[in-house]
Backbone as CSV, one residue per row, in Angstrom:
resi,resn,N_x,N_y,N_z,CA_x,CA_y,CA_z,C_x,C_y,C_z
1,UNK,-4.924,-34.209,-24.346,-4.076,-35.112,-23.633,-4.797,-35.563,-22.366
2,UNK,-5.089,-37.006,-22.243,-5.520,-37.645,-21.123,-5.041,-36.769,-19.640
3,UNK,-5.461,-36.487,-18.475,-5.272,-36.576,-17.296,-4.825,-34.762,-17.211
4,UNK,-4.834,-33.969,-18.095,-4.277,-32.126,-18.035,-5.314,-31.869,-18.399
5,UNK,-5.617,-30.025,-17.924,-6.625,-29.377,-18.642,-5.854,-28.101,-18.905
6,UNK,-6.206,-27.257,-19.315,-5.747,-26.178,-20.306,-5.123,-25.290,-19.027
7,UNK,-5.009,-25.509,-17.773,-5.111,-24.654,-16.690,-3.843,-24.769,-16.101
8,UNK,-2.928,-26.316,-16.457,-2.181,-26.674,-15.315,-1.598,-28.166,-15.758
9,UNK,-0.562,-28.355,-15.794,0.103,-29.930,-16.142,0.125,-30.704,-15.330
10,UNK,-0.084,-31.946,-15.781,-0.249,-32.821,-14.762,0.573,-33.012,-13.509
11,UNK,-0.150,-33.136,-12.376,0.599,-33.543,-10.893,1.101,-32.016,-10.716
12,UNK,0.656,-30.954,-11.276,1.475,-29.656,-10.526,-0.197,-28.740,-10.306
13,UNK,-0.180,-28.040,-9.172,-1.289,-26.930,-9.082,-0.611,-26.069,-10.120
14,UNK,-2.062,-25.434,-10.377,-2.062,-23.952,-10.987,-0.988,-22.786,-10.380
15,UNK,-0.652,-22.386,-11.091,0.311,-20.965,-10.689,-0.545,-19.938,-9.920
16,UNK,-1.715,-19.560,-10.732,-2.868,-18.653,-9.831,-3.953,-19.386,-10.536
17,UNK,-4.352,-19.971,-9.562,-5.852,-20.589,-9.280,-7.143,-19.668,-10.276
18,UNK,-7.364,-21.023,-11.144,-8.331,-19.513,-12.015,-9.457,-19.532,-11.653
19,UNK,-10.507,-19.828,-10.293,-11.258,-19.594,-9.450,-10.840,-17.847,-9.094
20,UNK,-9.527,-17.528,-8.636,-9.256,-16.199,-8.655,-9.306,-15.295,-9.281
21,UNK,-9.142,-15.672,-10.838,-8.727,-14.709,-11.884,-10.075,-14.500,-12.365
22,UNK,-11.286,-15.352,-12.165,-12.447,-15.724,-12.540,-13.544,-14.643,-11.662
23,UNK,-13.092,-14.435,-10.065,-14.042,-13.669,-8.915,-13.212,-12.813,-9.868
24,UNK,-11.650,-11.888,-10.176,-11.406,-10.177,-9.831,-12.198,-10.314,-11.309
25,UNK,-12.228,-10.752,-12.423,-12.578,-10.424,-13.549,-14.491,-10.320,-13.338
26,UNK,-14.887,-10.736,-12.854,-16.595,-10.809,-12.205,-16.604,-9.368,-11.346
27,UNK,-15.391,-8.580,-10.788,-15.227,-7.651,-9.767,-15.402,-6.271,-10.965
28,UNK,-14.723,-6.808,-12.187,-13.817,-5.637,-12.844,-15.256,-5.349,-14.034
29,UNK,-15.775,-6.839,-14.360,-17.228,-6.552,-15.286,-18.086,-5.622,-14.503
30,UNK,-18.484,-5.801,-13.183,-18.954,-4.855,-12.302,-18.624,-3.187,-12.383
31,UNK,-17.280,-2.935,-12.713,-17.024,-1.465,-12.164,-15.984,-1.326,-13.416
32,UNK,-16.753,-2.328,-14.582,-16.089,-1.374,-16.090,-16.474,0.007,-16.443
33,UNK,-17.388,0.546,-16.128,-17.405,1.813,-16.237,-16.693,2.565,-15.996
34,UNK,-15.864,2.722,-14.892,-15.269,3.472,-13.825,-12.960,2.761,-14.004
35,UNK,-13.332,1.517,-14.522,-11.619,1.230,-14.062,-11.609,0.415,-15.842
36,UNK,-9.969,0.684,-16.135,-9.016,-0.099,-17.382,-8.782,-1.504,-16.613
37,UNK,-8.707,-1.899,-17.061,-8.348,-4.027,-16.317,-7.175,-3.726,-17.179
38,UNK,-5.975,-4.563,-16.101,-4.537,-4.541,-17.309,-4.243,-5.928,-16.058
39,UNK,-3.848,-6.735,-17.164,-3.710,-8.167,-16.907,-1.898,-8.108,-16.912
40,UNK,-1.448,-8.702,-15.418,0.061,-8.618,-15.740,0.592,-7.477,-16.338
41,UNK,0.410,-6.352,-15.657,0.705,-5.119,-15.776,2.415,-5.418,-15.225
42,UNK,3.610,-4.645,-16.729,4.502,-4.516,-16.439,5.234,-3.101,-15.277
43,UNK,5.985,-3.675,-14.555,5.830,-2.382,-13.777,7.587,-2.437,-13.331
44,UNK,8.436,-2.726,-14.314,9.843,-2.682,-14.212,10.734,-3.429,-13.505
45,UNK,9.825,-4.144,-11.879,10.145,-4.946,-11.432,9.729,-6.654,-11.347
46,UNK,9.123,-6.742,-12.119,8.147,-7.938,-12.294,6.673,-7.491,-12.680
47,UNK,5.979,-7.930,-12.443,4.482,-7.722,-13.634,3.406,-7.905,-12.222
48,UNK,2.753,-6.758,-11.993,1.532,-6.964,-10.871,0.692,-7.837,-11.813
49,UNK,-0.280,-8.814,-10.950,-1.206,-9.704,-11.232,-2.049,-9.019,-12.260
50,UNK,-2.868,-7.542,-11.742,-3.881,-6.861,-12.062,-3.714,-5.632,-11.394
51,UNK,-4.406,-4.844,-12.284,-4.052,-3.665,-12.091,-5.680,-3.086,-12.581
52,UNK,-5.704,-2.175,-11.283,-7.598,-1.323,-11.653,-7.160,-0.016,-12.161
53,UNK,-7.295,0.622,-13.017,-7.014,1.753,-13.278,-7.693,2.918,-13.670
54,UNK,-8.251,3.581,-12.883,-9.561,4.558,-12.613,-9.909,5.410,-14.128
55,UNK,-10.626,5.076,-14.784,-10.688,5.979,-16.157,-11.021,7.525,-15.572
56,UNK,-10.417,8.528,-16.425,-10.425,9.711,-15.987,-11.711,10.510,-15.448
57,UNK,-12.600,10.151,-15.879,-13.968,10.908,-15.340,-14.324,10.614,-13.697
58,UNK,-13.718,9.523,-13.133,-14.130,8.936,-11.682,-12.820,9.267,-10.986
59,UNK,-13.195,9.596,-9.724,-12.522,10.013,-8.673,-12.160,8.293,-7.356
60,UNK,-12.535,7.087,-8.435,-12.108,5.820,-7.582,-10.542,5.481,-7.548
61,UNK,-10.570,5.160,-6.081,-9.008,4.478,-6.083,-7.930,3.513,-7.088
62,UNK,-7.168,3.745,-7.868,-6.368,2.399,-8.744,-6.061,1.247,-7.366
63,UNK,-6.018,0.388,-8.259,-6.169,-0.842,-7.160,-5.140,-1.593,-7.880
64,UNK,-4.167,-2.240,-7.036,-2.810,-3.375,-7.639,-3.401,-5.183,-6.906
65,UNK,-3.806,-5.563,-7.476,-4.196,-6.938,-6.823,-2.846,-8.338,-7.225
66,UNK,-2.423,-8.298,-6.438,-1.741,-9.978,-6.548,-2.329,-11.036,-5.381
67,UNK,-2.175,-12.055,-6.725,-2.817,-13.148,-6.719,-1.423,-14.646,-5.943
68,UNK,-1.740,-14.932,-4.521,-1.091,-16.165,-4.365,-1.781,-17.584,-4.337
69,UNK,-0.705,-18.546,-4.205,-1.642,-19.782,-4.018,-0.574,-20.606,-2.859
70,UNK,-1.322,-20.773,-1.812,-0.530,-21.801,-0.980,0.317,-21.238,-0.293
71,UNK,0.086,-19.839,0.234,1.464,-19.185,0.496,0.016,-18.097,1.596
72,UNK,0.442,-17.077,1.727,-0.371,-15.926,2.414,-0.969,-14.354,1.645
73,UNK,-2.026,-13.845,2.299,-2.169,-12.936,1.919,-1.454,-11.711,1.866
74,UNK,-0.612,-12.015,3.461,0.189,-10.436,3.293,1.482,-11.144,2.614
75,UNK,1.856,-12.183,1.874,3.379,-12.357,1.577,2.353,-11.825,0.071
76,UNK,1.410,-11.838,-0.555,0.885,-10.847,-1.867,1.173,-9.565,-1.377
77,UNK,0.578,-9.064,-0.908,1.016,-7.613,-0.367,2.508,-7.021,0.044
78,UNK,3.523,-7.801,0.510,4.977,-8.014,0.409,5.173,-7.630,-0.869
79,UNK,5.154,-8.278,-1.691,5.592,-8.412,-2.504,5.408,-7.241,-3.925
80,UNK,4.227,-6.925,-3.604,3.769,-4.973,-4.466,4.774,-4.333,-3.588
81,UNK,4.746,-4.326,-2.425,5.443,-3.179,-2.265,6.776,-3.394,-1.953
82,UNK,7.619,-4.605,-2.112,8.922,-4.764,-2.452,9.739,-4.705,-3.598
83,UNK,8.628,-5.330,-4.447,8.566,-4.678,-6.289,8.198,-3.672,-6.690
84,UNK,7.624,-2.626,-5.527,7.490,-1.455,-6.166,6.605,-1.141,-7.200
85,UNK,5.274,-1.939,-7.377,4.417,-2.018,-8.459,3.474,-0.341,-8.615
86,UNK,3.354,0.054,-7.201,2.761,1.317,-7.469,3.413,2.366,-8.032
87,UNK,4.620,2.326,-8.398,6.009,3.110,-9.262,5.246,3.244,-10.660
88,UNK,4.813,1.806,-10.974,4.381,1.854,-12.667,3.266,2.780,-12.857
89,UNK,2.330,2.895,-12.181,0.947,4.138,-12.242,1.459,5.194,-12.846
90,UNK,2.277,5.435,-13.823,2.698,6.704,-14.300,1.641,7.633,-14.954
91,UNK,1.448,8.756,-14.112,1.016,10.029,-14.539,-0.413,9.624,-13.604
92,UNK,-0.398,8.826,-12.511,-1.674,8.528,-11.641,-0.970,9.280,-10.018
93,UNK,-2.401,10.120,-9.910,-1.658,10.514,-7.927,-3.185,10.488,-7.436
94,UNK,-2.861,9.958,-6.296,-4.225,9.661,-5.154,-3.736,8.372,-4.467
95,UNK,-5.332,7.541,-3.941,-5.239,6.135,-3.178,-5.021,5.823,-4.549
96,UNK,-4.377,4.551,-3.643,-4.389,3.517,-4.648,-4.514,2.204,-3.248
97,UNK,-5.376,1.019,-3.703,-5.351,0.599,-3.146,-4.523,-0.865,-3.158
98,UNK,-3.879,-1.713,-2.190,-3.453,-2.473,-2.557,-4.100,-4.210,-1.906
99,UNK,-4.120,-4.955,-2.907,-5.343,-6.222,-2.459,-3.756,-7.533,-2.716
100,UNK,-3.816,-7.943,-1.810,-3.372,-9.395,-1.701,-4.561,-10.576,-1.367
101,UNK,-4.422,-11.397,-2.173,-5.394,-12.457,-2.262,-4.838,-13.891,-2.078
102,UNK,-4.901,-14.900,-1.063,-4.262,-15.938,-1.408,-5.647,-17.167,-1.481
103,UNK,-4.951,-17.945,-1.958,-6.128,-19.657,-1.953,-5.223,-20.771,-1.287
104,UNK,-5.909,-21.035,-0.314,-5.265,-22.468,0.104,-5.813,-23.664,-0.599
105,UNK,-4.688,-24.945,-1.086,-5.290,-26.001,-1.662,-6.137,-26.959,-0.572
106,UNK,-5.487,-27.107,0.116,-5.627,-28.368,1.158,-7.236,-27.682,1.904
107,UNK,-7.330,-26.542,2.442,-8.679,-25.949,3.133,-9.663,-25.547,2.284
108,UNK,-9.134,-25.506,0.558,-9.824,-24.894,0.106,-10.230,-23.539,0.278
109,UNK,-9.684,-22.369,0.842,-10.205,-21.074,1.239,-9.138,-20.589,0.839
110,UNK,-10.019,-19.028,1.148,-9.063,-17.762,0.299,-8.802,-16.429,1.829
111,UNK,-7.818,-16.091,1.796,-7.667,-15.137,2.309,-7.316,-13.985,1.299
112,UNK,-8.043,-12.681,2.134,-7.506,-11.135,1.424,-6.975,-10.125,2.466
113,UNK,-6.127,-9.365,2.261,-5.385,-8.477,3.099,-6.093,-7.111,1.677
114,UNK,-6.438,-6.103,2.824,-6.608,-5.209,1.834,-5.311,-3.587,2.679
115,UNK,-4.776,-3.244,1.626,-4.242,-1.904,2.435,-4.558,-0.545,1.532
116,UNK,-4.395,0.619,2.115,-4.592,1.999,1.621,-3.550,2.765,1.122
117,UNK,-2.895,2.960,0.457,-1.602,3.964,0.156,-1.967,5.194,-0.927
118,UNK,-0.869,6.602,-0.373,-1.185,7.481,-1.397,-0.122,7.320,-1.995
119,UNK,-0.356,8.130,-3.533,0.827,7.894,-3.916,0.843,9.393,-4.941
């Protein structure tokens, strides 16, 4: 179809910018050894973006990343821990870390908020 690409309908931005989904997945090829990638991980209250999930032999942090666009980094980070996404880690205890990521359209740039929690 003239004027859409597979990403986004015409005259509307992307939901999450796949410049984003494109860097954590480049993050996660990096440190497949060590973490499970779970895409839209259900977590009872809505679905975290991504989810790092430390395979058992490594002592690395699980990591909850949501992804905004046009909005802020800490309203991503709001939002894990208003949904309660670190609840879903069942049968996981340690850090876990939590990454809010946003992209502005208009500046073109990305902000990240990173925080530490045990759980």
């Amino acid at each position: 179809m003239p004027g859409t690409s597979p990403y986004r309908a015409k005259n509307k931005p992307p939901a999450k910018p796949v410049v984003l989904i494109v860097a954590v997945g480049l993050a996660y090829y990096s440190a497949r050894k060590n973490y499970k990638l779970i895409r839209e991980f259900p977590t009872g209250r809505g679905f975290a973006d991504i989810i790092f999930l430390p395979l058992p032999h490594t002592k690395s942090p699980a990591m909850v990343i949501e992804l905004k666009y046009d909005k802020t980094a800490d309203t991503a980070i709001a939002q894990i821990k208003e949904k309660h996404y670190t609840q879903a880690l069942e049968g996981y205890s340690g850090e876990i870390v939590l990454v809010g990521i946003n992209y502005q359209k208009e500046s073109k740039s990305h902000s990240c908020v990173i925080e530490h929690v045990k759980k």
